[in-house]
Structure formats: C-alpha cells, structure tokens
C-alpha positions as CSV (number, residue, x, y, z in Angstrom):
1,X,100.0,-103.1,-35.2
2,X,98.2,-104.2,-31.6
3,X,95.6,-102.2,-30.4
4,X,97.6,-101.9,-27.2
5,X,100.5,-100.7,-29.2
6,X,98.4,-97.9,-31.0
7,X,96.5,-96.8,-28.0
8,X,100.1,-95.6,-26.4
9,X,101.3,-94.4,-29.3
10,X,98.3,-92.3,-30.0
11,X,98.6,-91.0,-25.9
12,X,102.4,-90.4,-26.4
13,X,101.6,-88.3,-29.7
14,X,98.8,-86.5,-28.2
15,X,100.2,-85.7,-25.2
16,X,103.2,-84.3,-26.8
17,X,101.2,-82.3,-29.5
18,X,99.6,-80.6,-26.8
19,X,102.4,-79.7,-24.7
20,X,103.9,-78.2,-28.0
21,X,101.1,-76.3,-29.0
22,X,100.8,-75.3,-25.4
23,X,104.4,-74.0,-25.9
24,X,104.3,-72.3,-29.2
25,X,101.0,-70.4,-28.2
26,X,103.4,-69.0,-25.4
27,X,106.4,-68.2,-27.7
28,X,104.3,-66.5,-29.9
29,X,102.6,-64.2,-27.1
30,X,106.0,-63.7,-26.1
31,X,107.4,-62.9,-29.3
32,X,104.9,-60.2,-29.8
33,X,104.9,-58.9,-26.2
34,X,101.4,-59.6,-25.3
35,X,99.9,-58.6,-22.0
36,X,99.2,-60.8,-19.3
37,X,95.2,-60.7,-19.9
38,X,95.9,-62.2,-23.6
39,X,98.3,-64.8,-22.0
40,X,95.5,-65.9,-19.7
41,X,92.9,-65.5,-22.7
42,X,94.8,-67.5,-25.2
43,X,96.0,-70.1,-22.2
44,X,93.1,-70.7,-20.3
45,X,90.7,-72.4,-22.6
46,X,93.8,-75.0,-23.2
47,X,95.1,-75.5,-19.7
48,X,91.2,-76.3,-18.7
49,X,92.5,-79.7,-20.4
50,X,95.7,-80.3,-19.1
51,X,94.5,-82.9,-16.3
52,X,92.8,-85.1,-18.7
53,X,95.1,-84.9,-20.8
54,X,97.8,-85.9,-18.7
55,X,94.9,-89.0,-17.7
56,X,94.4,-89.6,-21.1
57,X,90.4,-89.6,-20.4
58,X,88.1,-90.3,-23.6
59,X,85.7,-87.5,-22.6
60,X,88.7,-84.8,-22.4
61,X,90.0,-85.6,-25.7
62,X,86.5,-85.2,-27.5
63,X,85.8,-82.0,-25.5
64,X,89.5,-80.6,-26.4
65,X,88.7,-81.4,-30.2
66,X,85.6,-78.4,-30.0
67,X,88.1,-76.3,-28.5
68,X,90.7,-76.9,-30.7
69,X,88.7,-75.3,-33.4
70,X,88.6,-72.2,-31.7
71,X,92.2,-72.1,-32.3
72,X,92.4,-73.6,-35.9
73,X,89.9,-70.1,-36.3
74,X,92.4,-67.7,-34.9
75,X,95.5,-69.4,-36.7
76,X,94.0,-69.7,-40.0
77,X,92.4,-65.8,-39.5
78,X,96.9,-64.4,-38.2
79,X,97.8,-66.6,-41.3
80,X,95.6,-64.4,-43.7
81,X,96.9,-61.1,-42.3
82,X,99.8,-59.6,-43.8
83,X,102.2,-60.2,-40.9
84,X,102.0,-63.8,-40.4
85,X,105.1,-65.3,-38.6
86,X,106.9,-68.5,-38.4
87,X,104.7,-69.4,-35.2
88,X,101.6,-68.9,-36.6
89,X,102.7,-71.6,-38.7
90,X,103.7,-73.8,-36.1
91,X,100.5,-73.0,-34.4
92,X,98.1,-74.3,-37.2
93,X,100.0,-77.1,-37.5
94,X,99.7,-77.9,-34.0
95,X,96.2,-77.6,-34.1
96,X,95.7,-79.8,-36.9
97,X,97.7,-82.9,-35.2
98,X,96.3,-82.0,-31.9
99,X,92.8,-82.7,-33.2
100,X,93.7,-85.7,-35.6
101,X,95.5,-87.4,-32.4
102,X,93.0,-86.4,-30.1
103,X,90.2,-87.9,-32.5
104,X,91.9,-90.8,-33.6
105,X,92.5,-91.6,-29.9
106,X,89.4,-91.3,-28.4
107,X,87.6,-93.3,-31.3
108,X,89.8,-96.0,-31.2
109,X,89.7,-96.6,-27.4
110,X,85.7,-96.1,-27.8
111,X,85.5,-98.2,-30.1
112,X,87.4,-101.2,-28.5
113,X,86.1,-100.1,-25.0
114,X,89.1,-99.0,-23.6
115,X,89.4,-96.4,-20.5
C-alpha cells in the first residue's frame, strides 16, 4: 500500500474512532442520567482535541494517546463493577482503536516526515 494511501486511511479511521467514542461517552452519560458537571468532566478532556484532530496534527494525536489512557482506566475499572453495560463495552473498544490509530498515525507520518 502507498504511504500516501495509509496516511488517509489512518486520518479517516482516527477521525472517525474519535467522533464515535466521543459519541458513546455521551450515550452512556445519557443512558445513566448523568449531571451536567459529569458531562463536562467526562467531555472536556476529549473535546480539548477535537481541533487537532479535525487538522490531523502529529503533536495532537501523541498528546490524545496520554489522555486516552485516562479513559482506557475508567472503562476497564465500569467493566469490573457488577453493572457493566453494553456501552461500557463500546467505550473500551473505542479507546483501544482510538490509541492504536492515533499511534500508528502519528509514527508513520513522523517517520516519513509528513505534516
């Protein structure tokens, strides 16, 4: 496959992960009926990326791979609870194809010296 060819597949896949996981997190608030501050609690660390995300920037994507282990934390520690639902599922999925995308992308492009 051409580098060219990976590089916008890995944007398209990354940019639609996070839109997804963006989603789900809000579903799943939602679902449980979740006050406002815990919206903007769980929201806010994720939306800080959205613009450089949208850019596809090198430096975002590294930086949104720390903070995506905040939330690989809190989905692994509702999956352990007794009450686990179908979104918490779909969230730690998310979270683990965010950050391979996300890492995958930013190496390759820093690797071949892409921007």
């Amino acid at each position: 496959m051409e580098l060219e060819k990976k590089v916008s597949v890995l944007k398209i896949l990354t940019q639609s992960s996070y839109w997804m996981l963006f989603i789900a997190l809000t579903i799943n608030l939602w679902i449980q009926s979740a006050p406002l501050v815990i919206y903007f609690l769980t929201l806010f660390p994720l939306s800080i990326f959205t613009v450089g995300i949208v850019q596809n920037k090198i430096r975002t994507l590294i930086w949104l791979c720390f903070v995506l282990l905040l939330y690989f934390t809190i989905s692994i520690y509702k999956l352990s609870g007794n009450d686990s639902q179908i979104f918490d599922k779909i969230e730690l999925i998310l979270c683990i194809c965010l950050f391979i995308f996300s890492c995958v992308n930013a190496r390759i492009r820093q690797k071949n010296g892409i921007n």
